[in-house]
C-alpha positions as CSV (number, residue, x, y, z in Angstrom):
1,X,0.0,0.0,0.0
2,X,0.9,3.8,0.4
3,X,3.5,4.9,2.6
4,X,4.6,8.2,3.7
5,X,8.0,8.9,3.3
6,X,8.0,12.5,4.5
7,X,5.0,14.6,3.0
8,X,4.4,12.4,-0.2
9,X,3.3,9.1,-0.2
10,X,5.2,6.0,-2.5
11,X,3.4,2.8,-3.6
12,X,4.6,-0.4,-2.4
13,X,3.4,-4.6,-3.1
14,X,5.7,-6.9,-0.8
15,X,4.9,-10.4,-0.6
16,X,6.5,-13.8,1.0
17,X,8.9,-14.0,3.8
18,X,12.4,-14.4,4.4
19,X,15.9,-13.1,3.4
20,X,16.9,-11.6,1.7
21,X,14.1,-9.6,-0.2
22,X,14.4,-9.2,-2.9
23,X,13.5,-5.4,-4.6
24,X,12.5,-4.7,-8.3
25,X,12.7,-2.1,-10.7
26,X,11.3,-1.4,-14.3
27,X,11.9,0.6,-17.3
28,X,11.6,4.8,-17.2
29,X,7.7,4.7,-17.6
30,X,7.1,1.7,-15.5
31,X,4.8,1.6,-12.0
32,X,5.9,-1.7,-11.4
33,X,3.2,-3.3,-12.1
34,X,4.4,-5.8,-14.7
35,X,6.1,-7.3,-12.3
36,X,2.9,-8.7,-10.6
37,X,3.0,-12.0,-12.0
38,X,6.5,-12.4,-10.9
39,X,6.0,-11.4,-7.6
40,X,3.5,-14.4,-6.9
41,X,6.7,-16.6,-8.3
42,X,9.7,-14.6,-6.1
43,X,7.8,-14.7,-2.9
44,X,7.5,-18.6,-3.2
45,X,11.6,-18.4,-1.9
46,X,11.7,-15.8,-0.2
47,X,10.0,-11.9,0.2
48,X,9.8,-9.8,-3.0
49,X,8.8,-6.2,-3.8
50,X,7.9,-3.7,-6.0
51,X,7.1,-0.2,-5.6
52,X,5.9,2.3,-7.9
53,X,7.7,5.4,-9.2
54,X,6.1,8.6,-9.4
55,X,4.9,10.0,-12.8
56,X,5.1,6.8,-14.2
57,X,2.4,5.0,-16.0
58,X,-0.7,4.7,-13.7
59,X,1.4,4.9,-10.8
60,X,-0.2,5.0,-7.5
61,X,2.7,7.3,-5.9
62,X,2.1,11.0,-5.4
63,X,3.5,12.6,-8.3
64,X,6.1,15.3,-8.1
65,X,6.8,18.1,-10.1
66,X,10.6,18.4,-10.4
67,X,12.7,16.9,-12.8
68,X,14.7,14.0,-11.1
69,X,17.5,11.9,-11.6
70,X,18.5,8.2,-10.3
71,X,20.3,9.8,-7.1
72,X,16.4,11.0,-6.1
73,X,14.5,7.9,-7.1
74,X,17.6,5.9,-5.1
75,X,17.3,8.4,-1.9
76,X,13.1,7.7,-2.3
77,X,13.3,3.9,-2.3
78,X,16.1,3.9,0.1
79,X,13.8,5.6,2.5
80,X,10.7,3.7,1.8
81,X,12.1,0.5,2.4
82,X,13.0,2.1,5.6
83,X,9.7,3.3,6.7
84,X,8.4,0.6,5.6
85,X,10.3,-1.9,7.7
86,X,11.6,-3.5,4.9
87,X,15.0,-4.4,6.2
88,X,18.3,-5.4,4.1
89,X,19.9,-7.8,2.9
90,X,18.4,-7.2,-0.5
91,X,18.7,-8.3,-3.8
92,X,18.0,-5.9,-6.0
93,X,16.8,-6.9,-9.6
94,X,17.0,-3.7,-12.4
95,X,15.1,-4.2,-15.6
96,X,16.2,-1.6,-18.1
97,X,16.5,2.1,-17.0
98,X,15.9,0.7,-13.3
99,X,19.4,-1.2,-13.8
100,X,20.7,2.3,-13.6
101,X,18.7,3.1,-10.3
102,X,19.6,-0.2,-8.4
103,X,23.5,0.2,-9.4
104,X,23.1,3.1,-7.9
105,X,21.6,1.8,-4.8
106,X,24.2,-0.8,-4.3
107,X,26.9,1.7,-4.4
108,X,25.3,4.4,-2.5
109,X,24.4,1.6,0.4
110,X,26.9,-1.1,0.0
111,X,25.9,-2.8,3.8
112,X,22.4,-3.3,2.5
113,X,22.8,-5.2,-0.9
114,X,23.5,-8.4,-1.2
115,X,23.2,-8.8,-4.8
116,X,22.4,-7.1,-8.0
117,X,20.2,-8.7,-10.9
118,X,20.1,-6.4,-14.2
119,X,18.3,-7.8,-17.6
120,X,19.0,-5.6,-20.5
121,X,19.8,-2.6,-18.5
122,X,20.6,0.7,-19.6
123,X,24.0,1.1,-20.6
124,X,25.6,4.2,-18.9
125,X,26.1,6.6,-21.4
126,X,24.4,5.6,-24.5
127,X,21.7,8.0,-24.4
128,X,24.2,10.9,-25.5
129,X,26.1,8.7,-28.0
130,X,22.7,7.8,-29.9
131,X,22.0,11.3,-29.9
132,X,24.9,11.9,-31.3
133,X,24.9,10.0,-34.2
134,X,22.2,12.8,-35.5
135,X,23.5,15.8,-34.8
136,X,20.9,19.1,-35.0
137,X,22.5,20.0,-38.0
138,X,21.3,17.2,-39.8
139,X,17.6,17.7,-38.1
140,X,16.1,19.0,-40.9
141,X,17.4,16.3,-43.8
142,X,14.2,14.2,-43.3
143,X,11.4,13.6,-41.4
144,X,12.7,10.4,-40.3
145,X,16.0,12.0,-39.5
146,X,13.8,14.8,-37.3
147,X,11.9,12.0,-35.2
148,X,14.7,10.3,-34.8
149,X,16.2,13.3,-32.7
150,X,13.1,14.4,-31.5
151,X,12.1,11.1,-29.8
152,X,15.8,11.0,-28.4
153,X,15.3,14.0,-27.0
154,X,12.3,13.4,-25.4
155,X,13.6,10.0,-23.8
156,X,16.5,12.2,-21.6
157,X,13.6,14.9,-20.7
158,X,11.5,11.3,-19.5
159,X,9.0,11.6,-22.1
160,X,8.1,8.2,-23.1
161,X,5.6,7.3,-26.2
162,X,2.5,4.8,-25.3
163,X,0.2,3.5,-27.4
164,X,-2.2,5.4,-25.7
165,X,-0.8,8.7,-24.6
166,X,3.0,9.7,-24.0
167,X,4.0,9.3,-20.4
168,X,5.8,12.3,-18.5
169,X,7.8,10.6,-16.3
170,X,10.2,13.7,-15.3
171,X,13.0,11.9,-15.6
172,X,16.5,13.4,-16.5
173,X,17.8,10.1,-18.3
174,X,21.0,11.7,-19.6
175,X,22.1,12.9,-15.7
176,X,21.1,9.2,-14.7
177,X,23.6,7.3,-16.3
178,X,26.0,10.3,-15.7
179,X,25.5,9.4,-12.1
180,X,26.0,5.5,-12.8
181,X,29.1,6.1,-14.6
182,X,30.7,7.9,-11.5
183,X,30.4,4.4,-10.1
184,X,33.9,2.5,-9.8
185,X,33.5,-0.6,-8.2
186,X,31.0,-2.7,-6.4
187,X,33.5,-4.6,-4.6
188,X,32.9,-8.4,-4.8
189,X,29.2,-8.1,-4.8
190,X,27.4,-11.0,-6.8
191,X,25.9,-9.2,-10.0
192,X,23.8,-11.2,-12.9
193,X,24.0,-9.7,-16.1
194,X,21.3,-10.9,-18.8
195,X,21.5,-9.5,-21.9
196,X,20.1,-10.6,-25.5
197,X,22.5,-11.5,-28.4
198,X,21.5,-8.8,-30.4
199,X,19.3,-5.3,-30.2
200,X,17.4,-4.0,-33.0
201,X,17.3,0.0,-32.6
202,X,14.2,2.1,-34.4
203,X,16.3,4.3,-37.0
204,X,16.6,6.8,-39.9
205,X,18.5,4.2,-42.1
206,X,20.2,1.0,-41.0
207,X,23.5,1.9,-40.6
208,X,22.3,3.9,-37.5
209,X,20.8,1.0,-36.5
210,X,23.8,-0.7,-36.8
211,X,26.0,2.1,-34.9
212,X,23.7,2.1,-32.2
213,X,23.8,-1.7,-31.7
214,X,27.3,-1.2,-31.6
215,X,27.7,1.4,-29.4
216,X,24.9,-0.4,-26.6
217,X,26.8,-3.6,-26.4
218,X,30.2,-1.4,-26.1
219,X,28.5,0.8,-23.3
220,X,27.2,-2.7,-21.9
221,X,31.2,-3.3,-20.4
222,X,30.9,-0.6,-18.1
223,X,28.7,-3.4,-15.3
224,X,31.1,-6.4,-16.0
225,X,33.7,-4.0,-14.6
226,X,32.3,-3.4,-11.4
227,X,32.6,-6.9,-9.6
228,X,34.9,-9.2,-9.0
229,X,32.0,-11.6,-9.2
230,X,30.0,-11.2,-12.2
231,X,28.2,-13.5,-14.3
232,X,26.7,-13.4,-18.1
233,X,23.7,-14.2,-19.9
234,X,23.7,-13.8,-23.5
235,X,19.9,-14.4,-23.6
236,X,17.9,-11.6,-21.8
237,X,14.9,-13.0,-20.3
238,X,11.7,-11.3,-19.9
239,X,10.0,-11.1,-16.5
240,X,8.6,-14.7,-16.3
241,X,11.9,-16.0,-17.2
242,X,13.9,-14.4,-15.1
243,X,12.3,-15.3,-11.9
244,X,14.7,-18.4,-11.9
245,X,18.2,-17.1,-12.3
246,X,17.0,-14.5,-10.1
247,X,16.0,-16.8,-7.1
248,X,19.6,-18.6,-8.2
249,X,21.5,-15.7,-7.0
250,X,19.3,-15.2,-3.6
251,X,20.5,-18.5,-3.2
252,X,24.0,-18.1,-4.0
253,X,23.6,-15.3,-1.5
254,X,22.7,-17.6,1.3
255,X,25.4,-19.3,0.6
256,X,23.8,-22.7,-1.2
């Protein structure tokens, strides 16, 4: 349910019992609510949660105004675990642009995270490069070539096309993984990286397409630099799929 955190309230689902919990989070426009079904799976090994961002898509947290970046969504779950009694050892499990978020998280509270699950994460830095490849000078060449920057643009302000309306998640995308990339090391900490063989970019042309491909998996090297203890998956999962390796590494955390 809702819990105050200090004069705004944030949306949380917990379920199951034991340690350690394990804590989700989705893409820039997710509430976490795709990751119902999985939670029903999780909590059958030990307690799982998801909470709900504010602005994102139907997302039962009080909104805010501001735009924000990973250091405020990490300051915001950090303290409604807390008032929520949710206590650490967690292992935190970061799909897309909440891989940014729970990196963060496990470098800004080391004591607390056991391990760190990320399934085609964000890679730190890739935002600007993509952006890149199209500079404003070539804006007005095509449409393509215009929506192509526009919708990059809109994606580091947090504006994220739905089918049925865009979604204003004030998020500062392009600060985020400047953040991340501040991060050196995670120590020894256990961290399970699934990623899929390829990515297929929307572009002006292919050879965009291509660049951008190239420049994701490049980006992607930043995380397996960050452990001692990191593991691969050249097959990203979606949510249903990933509820075993993920209950695979709470395990490998409690030592089995």
């Amino acid at each position: 349910g809702s819990v105050d955190i200090g004069g705004r309230s944030l949306y949380l689902n917990c379920r199951g019992k034991g340690e350690p919990t394990i804590v989700l989070d989705g893409s820039v426009w997710s509430s976490g609510e795709e990751f119902r079904g999985m939670l029903s799976e999780l909590s059958k090994g030990t307690r799982a949660c998801f909470y709900s961002r504010p602005n994102t898509y139907k997302s039962q947290s009080d909104p805010v105004p501001e735009m924000r970046t990973s250091e405020e969504m990490v300051s915001d779950l950090h303290a409604l675990l807390g008032k929520a009694g949710v206590t650490p050892p967690y292992v935190l499990a970061g799909f897309n642009f909440g891989a940014l978020n729970l990196t963060l998280y496990a470098a800004r509270y080391p004591g607390e995270v056991a391990g760190l699950v990320l399934n085609t994460p964000v890679a730190p830095g890739m935002s600007q490069a993509f952006l890149d490849l199209v500079p404003e000078s070539m804006a007005s060449a095509s449409l393509p070539v215009r929506r192509f920057r526009q919708t990059w643009e809109r994606y580091l302000r947090g504006i994220v096309p739905l089918a049925d309306s865009p979604v204003d998640a004030r998020v500062d995308a392009l600060a985020s993984e400047q953040q991340v990339l501040e991060v050196k090391t995670l120590g020894s900490l256990p961290i399970l990286i699934a990623q899929p063989r390829s990515m297929v970019f929307e572009a002006p042309e292919p050879a965009i397409a291509l660049k951008m491909e190239q420049i994701y998996f490049e980006r992607l090297k930043f995380y397996t630099k960050l452990s001692t203890r990191v593991e691969q998956s050249v097959e990203a999962a979606d949510g249903s799929t990933m509820v075993g390796p993920i209950l695979k590494l709470v395990d490998k955390t409690r030592g089995k």
